[in-house]
C-alpha beads as a LAMMPS data file, in Angstrom:
LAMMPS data file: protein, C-alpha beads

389 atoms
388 bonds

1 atom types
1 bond types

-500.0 500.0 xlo xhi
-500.0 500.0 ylo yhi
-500.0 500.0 zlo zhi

Masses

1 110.0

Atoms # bond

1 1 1 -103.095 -67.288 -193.495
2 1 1 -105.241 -66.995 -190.346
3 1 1 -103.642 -67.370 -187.167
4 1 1 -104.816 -71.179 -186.920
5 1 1 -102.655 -72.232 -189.517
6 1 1 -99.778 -70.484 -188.139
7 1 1 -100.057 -71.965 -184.880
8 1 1 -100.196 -75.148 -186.418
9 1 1 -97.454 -74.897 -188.469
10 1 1 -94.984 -73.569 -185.459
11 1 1 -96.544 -77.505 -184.209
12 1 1 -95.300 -79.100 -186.878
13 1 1 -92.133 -80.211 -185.436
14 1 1 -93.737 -82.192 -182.674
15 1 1 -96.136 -83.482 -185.215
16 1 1 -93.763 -85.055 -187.085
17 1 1 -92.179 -86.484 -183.922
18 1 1 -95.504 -87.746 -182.183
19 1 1 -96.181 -89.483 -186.022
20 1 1 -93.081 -91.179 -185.769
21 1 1 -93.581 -92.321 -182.764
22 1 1 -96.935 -93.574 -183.311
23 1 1 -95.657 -95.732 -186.659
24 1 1 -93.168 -97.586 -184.608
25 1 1 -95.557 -98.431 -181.872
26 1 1 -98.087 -99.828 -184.499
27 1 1 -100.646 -102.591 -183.221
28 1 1 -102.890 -104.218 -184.779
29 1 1 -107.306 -105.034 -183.957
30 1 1 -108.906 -103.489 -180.590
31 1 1 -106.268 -104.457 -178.030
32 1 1 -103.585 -101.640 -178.417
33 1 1 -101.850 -100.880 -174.943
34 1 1 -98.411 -99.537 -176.201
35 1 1 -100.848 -96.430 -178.971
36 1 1 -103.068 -95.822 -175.837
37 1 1 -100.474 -95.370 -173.019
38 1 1 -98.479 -92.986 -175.738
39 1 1 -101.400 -91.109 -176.085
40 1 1 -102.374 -90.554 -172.511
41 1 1 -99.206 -89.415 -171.557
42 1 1 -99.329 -86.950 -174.487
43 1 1 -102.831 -85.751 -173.561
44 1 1 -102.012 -85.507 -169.772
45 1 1 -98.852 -83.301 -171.044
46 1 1 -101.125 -80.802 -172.386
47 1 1 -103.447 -80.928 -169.070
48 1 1 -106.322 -82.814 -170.605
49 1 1 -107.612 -85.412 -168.459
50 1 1 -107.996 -88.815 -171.081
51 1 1 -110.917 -91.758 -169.768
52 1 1 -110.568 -95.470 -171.550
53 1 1 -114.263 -95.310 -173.386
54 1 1 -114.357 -98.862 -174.757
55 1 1 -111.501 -99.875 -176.414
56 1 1 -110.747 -96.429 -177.042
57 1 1 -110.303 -93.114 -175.347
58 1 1 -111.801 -90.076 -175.432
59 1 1 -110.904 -86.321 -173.976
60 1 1 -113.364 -83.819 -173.357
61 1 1 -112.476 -80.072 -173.356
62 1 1 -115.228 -77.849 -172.351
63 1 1 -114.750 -73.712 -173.523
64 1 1 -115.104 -70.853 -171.399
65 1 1 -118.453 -70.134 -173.004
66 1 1 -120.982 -71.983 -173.548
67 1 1 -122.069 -73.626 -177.285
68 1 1 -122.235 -76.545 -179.525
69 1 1 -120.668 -79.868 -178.911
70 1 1 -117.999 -81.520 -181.657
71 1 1 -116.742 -84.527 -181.552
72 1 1 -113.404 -85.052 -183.512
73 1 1 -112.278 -88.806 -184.458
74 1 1 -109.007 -90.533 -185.229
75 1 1 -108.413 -94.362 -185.425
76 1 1 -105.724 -96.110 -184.036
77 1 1 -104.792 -99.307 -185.521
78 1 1 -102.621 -100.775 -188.032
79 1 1 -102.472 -103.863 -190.125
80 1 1 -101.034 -107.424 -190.009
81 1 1 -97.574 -106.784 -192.479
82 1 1 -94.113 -106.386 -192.029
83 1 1 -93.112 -103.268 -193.259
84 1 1 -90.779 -102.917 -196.086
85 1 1 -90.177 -98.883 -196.204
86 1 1 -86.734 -99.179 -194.953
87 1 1 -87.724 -95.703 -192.783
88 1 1 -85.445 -95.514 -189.634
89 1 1 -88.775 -95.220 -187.390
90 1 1 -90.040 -98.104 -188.581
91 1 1 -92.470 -100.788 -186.598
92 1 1 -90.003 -104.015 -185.537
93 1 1 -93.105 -106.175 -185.488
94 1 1 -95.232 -108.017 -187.612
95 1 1 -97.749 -104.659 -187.834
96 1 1 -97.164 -101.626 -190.290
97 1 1 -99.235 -98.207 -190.081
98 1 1 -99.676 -98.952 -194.035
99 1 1 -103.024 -96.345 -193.869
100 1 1 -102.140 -93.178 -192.213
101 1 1 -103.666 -93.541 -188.675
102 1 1 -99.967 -92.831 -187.344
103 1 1 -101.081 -89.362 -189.092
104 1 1 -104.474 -89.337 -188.258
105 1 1 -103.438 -89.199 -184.462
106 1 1 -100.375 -87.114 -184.361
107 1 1 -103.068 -84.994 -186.175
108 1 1 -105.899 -84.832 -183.645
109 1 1 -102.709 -84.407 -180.643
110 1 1 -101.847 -81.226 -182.365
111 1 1 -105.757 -80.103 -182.217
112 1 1 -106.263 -81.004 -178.676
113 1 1 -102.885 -79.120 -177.700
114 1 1 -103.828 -76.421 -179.686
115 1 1 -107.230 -76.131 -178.352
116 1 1 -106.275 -76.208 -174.647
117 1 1 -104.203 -73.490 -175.176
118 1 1 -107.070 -71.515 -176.496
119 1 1 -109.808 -72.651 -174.039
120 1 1 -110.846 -69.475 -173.665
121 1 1 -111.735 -68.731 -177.096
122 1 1 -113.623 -72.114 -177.641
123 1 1 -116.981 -72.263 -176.790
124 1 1 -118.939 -75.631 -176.125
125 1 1 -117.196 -78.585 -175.894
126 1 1 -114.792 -80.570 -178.434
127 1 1 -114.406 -84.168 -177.693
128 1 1 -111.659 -86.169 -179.026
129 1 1 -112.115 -89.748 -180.242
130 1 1 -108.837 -92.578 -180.321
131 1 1 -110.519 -95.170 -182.182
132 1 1 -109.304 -98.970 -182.504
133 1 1 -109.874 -101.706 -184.609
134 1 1 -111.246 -99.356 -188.164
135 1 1 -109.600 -101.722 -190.355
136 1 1 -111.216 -104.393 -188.783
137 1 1 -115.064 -102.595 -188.540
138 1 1 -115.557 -103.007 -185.349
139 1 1 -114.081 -100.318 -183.422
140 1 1 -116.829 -96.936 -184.249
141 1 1 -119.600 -99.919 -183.029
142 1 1 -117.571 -100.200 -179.901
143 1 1 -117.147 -96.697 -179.020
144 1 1 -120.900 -95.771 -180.225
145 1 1 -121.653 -98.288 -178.124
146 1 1 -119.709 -96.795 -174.783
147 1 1 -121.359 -93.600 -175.316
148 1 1 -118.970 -91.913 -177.651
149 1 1 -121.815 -89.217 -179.345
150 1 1 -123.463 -88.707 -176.137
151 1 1 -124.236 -85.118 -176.045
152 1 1 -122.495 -84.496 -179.101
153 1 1 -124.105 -81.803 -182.160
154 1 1 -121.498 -83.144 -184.782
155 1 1 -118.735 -85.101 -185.970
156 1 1 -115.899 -84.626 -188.181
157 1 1 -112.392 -86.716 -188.787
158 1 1 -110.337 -86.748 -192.050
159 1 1 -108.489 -89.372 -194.087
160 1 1 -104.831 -89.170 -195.114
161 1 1 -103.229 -90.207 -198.221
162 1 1 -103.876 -91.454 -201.827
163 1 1 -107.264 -92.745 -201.561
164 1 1 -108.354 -89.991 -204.113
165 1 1 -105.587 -89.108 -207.311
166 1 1 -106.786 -86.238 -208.097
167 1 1 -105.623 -84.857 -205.100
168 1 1 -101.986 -83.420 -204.414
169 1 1 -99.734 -83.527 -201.491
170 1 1 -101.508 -81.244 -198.653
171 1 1 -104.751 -80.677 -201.344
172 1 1 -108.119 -80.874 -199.147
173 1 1 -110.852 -82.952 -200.648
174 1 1 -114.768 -82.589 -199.613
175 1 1 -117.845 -84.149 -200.699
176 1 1 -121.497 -83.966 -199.581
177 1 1 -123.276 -86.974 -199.659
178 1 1 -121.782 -90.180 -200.866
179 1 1 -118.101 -90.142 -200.162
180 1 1 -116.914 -93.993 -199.413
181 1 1 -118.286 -97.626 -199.958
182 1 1 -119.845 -100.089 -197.278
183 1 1 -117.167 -102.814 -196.733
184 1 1 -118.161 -106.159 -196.477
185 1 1 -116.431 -109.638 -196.372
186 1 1 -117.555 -112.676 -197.602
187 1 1 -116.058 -116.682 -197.581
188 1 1 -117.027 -119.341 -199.594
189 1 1 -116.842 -122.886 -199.089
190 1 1 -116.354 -125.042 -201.931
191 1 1 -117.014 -129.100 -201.213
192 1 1 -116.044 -131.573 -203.529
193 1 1 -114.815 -135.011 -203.099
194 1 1 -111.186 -135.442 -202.744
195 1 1 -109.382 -138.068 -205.195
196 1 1 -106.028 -139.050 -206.591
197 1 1 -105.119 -136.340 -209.372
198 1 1 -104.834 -139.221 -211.758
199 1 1 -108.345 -140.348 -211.225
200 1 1 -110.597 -137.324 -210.898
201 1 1 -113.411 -139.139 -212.470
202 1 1 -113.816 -140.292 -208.965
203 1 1 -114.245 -137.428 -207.039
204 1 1 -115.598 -133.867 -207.779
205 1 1 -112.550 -131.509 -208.000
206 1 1 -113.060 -127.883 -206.142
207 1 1 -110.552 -126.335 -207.405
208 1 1 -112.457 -126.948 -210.864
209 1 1 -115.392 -125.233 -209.486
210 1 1 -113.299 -121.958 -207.531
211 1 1 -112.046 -121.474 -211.007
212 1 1 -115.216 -121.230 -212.342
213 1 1 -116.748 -119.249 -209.222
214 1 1 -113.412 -116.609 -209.864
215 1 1 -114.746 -116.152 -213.456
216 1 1 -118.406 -115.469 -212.929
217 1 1 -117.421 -112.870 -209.952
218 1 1 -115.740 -110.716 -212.258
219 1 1 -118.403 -110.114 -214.506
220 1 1 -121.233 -109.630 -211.414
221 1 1 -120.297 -105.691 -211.695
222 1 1 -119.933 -105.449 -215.262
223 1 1 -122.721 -106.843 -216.416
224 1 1 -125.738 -106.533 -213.024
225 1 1 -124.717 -103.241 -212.017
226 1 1 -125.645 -100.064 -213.773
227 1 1 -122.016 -98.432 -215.077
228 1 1 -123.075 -95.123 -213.517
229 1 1 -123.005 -96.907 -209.814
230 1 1 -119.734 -97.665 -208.845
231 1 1 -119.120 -101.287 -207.288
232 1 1 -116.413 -104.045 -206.632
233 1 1 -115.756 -107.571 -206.067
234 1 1 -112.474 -108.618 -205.336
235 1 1 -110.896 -111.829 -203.756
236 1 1 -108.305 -111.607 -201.371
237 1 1 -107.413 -115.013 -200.512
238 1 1 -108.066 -118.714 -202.146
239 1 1 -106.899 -121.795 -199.929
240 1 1 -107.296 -125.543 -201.334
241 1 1 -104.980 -128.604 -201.449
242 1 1 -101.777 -130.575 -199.905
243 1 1 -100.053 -132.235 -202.522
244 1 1 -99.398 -131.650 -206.036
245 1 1 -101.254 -135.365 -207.114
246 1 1 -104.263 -135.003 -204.938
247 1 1 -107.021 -133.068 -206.015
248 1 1 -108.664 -131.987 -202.420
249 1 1 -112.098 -132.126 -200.224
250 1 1 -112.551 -128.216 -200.536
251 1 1 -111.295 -125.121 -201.288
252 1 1 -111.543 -121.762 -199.252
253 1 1 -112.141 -118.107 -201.234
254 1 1 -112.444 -114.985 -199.650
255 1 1 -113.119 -111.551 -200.717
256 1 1 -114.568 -108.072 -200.414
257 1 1 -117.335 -106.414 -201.990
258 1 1 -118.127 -102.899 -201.906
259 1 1 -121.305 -100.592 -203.119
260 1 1 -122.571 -96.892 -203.039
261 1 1 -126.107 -97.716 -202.101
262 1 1 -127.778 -100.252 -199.922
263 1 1 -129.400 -101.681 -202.786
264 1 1 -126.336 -102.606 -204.575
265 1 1 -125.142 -104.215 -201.374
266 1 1 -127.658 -106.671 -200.822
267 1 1 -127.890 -107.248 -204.642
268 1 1 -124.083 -108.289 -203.855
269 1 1 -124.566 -109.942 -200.807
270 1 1 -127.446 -112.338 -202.600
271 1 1 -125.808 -112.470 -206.061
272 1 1 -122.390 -112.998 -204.475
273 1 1 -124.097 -116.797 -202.645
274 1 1 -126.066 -117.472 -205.614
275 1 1 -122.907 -117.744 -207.857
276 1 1 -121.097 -119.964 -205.426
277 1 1 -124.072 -122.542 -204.943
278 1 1 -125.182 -122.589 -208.130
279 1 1 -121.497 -123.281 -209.525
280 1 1 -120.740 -125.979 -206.797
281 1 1 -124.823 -127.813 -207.696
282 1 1 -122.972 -127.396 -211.806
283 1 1 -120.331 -130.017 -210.465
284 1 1 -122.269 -131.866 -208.069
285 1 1 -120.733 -130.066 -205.278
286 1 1 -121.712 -128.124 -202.388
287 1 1 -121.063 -124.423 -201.070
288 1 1 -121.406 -122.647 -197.815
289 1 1 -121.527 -119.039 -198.010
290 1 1 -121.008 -116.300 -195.122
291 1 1 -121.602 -112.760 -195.315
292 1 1 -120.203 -110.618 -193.066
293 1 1 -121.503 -106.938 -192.848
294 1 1 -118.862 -104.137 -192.154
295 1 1 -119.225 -100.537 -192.389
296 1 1 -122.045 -98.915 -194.641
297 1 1 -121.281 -96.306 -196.506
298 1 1 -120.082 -92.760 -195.704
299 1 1 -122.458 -90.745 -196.370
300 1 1 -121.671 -86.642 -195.490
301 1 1 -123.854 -84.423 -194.087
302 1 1 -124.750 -81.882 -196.946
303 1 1 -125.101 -78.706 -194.687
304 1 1 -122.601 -80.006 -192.376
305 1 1 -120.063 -80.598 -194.983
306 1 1 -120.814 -76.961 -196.701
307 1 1 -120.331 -75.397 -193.177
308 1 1 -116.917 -77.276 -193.017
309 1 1 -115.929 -75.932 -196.447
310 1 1 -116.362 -72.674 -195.517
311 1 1 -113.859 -72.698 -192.193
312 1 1 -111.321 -74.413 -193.819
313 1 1 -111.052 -71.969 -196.693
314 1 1 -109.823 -69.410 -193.653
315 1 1 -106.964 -71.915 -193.721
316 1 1 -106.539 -73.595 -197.369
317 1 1 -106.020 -71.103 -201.004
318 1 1 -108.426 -71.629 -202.824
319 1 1 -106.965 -73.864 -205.444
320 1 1 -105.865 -76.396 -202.429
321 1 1 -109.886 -76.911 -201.608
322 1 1 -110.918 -79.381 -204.121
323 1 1 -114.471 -80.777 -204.501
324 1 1 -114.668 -84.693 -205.248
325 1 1 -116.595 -85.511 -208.030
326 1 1 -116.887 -89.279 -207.179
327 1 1 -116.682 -91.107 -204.116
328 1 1 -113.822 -94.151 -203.314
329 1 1 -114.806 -97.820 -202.899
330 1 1 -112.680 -97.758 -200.118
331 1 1 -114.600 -98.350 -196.750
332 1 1 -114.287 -96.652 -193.321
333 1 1 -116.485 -97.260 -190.316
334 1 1 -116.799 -93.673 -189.689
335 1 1 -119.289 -94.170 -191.617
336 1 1 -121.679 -95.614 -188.364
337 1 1 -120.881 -92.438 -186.301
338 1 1 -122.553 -90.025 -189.627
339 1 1 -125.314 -92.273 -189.529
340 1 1 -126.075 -91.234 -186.065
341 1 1 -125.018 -87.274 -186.001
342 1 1 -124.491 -84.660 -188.714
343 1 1 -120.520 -84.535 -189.339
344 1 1 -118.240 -84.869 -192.505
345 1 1 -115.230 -86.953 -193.102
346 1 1 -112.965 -85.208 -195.580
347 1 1 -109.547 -86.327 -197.150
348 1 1 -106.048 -84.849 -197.156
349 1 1 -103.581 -85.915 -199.610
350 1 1 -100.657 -87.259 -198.803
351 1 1 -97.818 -87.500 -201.602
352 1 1 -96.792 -89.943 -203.838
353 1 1 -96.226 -93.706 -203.567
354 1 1 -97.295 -96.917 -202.965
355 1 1 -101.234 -97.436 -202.544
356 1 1 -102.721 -98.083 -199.091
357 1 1 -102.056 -101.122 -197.284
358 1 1 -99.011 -102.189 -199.287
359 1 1 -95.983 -102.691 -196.924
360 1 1 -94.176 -99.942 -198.303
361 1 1 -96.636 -96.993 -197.996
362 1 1 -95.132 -93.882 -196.390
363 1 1 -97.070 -90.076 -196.587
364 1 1 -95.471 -86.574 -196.625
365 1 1 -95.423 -85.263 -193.222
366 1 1 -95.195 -81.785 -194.526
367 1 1 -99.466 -82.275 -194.791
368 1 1 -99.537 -82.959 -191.182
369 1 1 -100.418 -79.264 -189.999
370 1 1 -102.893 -78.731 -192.081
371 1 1 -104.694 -81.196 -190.645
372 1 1 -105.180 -79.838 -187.361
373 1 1 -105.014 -76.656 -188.656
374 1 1 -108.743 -77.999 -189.940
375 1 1 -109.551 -79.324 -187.091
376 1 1 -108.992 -76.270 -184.444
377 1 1 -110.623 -73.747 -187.090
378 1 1 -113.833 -75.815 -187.663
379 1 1 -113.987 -76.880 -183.868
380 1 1 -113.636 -73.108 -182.637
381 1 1 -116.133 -71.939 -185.343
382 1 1 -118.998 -74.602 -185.082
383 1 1 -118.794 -74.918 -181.375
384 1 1 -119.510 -70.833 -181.029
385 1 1 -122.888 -71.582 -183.449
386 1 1 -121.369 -71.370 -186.850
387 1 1 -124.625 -71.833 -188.883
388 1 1 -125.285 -75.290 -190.970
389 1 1 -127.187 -75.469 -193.622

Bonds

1 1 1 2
2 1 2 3
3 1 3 4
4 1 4 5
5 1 5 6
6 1 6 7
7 1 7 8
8 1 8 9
9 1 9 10
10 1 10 11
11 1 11 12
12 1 12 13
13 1 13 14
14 1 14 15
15 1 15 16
16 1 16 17
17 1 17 18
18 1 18 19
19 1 19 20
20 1 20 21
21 1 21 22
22 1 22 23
23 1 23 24
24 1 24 25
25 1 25 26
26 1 26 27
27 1 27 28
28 1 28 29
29 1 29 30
30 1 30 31
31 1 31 32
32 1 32 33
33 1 33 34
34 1 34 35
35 1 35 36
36 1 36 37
37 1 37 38
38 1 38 39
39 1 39 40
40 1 40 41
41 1 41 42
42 1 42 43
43 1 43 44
44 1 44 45
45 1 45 46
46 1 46 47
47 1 47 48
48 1 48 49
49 1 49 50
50 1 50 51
51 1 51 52
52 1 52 53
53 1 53 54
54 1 54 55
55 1 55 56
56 1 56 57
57 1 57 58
58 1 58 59
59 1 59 60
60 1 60 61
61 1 61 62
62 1 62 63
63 1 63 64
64 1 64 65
65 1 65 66
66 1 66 67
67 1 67 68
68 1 68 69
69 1 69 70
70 1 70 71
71 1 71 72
72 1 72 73
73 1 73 74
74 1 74 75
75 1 75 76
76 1 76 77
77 1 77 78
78 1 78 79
79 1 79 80
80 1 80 81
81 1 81 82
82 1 82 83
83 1 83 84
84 1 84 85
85 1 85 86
86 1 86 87
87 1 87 88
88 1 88 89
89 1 89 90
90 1 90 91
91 1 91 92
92 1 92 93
93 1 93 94
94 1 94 95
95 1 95 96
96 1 96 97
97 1 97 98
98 1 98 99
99 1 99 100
100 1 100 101
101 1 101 102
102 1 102 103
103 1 103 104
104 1 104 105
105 1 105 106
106 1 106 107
107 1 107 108
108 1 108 109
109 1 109 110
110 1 110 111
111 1 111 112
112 1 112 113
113 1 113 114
114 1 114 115
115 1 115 116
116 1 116 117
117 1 117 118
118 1 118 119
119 1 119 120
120 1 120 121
121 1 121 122
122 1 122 123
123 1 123 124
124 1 124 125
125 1 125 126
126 1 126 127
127 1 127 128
128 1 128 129
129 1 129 130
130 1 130 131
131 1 131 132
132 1 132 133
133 1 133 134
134 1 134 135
135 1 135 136
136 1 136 137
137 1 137 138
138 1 138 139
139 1 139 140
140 1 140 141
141 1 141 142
142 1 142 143
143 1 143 144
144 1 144 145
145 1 145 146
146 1 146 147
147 1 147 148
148 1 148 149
149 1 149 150
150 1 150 151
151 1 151 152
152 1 152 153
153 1 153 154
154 1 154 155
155 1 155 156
156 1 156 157
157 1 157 158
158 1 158 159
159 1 159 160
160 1 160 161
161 1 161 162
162 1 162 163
163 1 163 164
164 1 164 165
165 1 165 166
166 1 166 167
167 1 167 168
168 1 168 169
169 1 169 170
170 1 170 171
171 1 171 172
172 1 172 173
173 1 173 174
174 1 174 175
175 1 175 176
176 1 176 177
177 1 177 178
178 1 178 179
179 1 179 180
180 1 180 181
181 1 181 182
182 1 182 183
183 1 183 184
184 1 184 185
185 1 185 186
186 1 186 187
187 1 187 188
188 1 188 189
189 1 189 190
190 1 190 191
191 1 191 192
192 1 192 193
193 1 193 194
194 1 194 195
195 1 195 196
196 1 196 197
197 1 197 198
198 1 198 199
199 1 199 200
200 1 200 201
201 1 201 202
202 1 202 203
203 1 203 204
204 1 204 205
205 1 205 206
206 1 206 207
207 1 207 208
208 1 208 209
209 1 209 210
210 1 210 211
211 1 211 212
212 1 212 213
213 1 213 214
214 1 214 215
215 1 215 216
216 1 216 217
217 1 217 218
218 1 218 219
219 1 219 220
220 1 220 221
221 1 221 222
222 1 222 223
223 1 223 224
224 1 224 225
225 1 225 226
226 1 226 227
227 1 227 228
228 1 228 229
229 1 229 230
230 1 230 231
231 1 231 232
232 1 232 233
233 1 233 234
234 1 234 235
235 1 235 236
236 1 236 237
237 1 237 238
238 1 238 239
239 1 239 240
240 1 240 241
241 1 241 242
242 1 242 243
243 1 243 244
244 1 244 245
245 1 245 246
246 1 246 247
247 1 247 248
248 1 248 249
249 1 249 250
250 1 250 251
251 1 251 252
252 1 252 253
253 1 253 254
254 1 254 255
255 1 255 256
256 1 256 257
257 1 257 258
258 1 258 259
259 1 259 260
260 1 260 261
261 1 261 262
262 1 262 263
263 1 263 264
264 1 264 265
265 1 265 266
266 1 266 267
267 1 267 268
268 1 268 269
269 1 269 270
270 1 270 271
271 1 271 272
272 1 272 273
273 1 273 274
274 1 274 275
275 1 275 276
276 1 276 277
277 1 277 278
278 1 278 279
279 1 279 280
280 1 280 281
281 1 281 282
282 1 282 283
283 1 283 284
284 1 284 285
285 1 285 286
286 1 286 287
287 1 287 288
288 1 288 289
289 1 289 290
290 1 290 291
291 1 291 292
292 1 292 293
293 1 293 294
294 1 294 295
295 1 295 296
296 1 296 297
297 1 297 298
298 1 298 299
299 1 299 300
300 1 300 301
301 1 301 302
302 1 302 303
303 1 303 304
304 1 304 305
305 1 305 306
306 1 306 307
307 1 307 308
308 1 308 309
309 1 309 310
310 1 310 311
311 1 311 312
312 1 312 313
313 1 313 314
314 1 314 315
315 1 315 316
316 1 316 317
317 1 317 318
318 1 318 319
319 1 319 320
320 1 320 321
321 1 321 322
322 1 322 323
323 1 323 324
324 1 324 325
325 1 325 326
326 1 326 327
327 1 327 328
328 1 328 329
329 1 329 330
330 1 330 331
331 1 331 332
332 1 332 333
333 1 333 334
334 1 334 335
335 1 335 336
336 1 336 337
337 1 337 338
338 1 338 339
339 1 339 340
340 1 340 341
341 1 341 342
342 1 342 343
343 1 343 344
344 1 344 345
345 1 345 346
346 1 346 347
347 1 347 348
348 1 348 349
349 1 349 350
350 1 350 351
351 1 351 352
352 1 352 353
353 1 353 354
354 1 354 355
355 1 355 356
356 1 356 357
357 1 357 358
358 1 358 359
359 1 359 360
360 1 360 361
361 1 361 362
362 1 362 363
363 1 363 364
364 1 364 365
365 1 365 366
366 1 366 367
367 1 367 368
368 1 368 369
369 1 369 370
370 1 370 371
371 1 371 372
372 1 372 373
373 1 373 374
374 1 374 375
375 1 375 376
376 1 376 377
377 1 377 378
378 1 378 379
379 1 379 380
380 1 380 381
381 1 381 382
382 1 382 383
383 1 383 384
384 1 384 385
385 1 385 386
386 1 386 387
387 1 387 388
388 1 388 389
């Protein structure tokens, strides 16, 4: 193993700690004081010098020679649950780092105290990216918007956990092109007239027409969208009613939808209102319909992604570097920064258990190293002109 990974792995002890620290300071949207005074302190430990760059922060660290510029992201946030792992560290509060960015940023420490230490060895600059508010979509916008790629030749960050099976605990997975879903939200309005349940011949029941509007989405994919493009639809939340003998005024549905290609998105997007209005018009009814665009999706630099490949089999056996055949419908607003530079997001698996966002997903911190491990070999070799494709 090349000295990278041994360095990290002599880290691994205080990656473990700054993780566990991280999970039980977990906040949740673009507002999170208690993650971004941890990691200052951290960064100012190692002599790095952190600025506030929107609702994030960033860290430059320039090499003793001069070369390429690489800019390394990690979100930040965590989601609205109350955790259920039973884990000693665990978050008091109504907030749960259900989706690894507790990982993701005890990750990118490690790099940036790794990298310090070898300042003289790096050339260019590597710039390190806290990013809020993923699971929300809006927090790459916010730091694009602050200036976060100014001056930078590349991008990379990584995603921890189960999002792909196939791969095991500490297993690297890359893909060029293609590699997550756009992530968009939509709610639908359904308007009837509200009526005593035993008269509904005098109103117009919504709840009659969200059952209907629940059974046409799940056959949108199925039968619109060619099998060999993967898509979703799935509903999240459906709010209508008071009382058991009333039938109500309207009923609330919302939901996700997710697609490979733009096409399929706004074939969603348009399919997804016609369904409701033409379902509500069925019963007399009415339906307002609101889309609301997240990320696109992720699509990898080919060349980039090769050139990534290659440094992190000076880390990985081969057998551990595994090529993705398909890509996940899960979303990921990295995907705005790769529409602006070359870069590559790639995946590290994290162990067994429960999926993503469930209050009782945990990850094997024995993956943690290899993580930055990644990220200090592919910084030192792109920023010194490590050819791309």
């Amino acid at each position: 193993m090349a000295e990278t990974g041994k360095a990290a792995q002599e880290l691994q002890p205080c990656l473990v700690a700054w993780r566990r620290r991280l999970h039980t300071l977990a906040e949740v949207g673009m507002d999170l004081p208690r993650t971004k005074a941890f990691l200052e302190d951290a960064l100012k430990e190692m002599g790095l010098v952190p600025r506030h760059l929107g609702a994030g922060l960033a860290v430059d660290l320039t090499g003793e020679k001069p070369g390429k510029a690489l800019a390394i992201r990690s979100d930040m946030d965590a989601l609205p649950l109350r955790e259920e792992t039973g884990l000693p560290f665990a978050c008091p509060d109504e907030a749960v780092h259900a989706c690894g960015h507790d990982a993701h940023m005890a990750m990118l420490l490690g790099a940036a105290a790794l990298l310090a230490e070898r300042r003289e060895a790096l050339s260019g600059t590597v710039r390190f990216l806290f990013q809020p508010g993923e699971e929300q979509g809006r927090g790459a916008a916010n730091l694009i918007a602050a200036g976060a790629l100014w001056g930078m030749d590349g991008i990379c960050g990584l995603h921890v956990g189960r999002l792909f099976p196939e791969l095991g605990s500490g297993q690297v997975g890359v893909r060029s092109g293609t590699a997550m879903a756009s992530m968009d939200r939509f709610e639908v309005l359904l308007r009837g007239k509200a009526t005593h349940g035993a008269l509904p011949h005098q109103g117009i029941d919504p709840i009659v027409m969200a059952g209907e509007f629940v059974g046409a989405l799940q056959t949108l994919v199925s039968r619109e969208i060619p099998a060999v493009r993967p898509a979703v639809v799935s509903l999240g939340r459906i709010q209508g009613g008071s009382a058991f003998n009333i039938i109500p005024g309207e009923v609330r549905l919302e939901g996700t939808f997710r697609a490979v290609t733009p096409e399929d998105r706004e074939f969603l997007a348009r399919r997804v209102e016609e369904l409701a209005r033409g379902v509500a018009a069925l019963h007399g009814g009415e339906a307002e319909v609101l889309w609301e665009k997240g990320a696109p999706p992720v699509v990898n630099h080919r060349g980039f992604t090769e050139a990534f490949r290659r440094s992190a089999g000076k880390i990985l056996p081969p057998e551990d570097l595994v090529d993705l055949e398909a890509p996940t419908l899960v979303g990921e607003d990295m995907a705005l920064y790769l529409e602006r530079l070359p870069g590559t997001f790639f995946f590290l698996g994290g162990g067994e258990g429960a999926p993503h966002h469930h209050p009782q997903f945990d990850l094997d911190e024995e993956v943690l190293w290899r993580g930055t491990a990644l990220f200090v070999r592919f910084a030192l070799d792109f920023c010194s002109g490590a050819e791309v494709p």
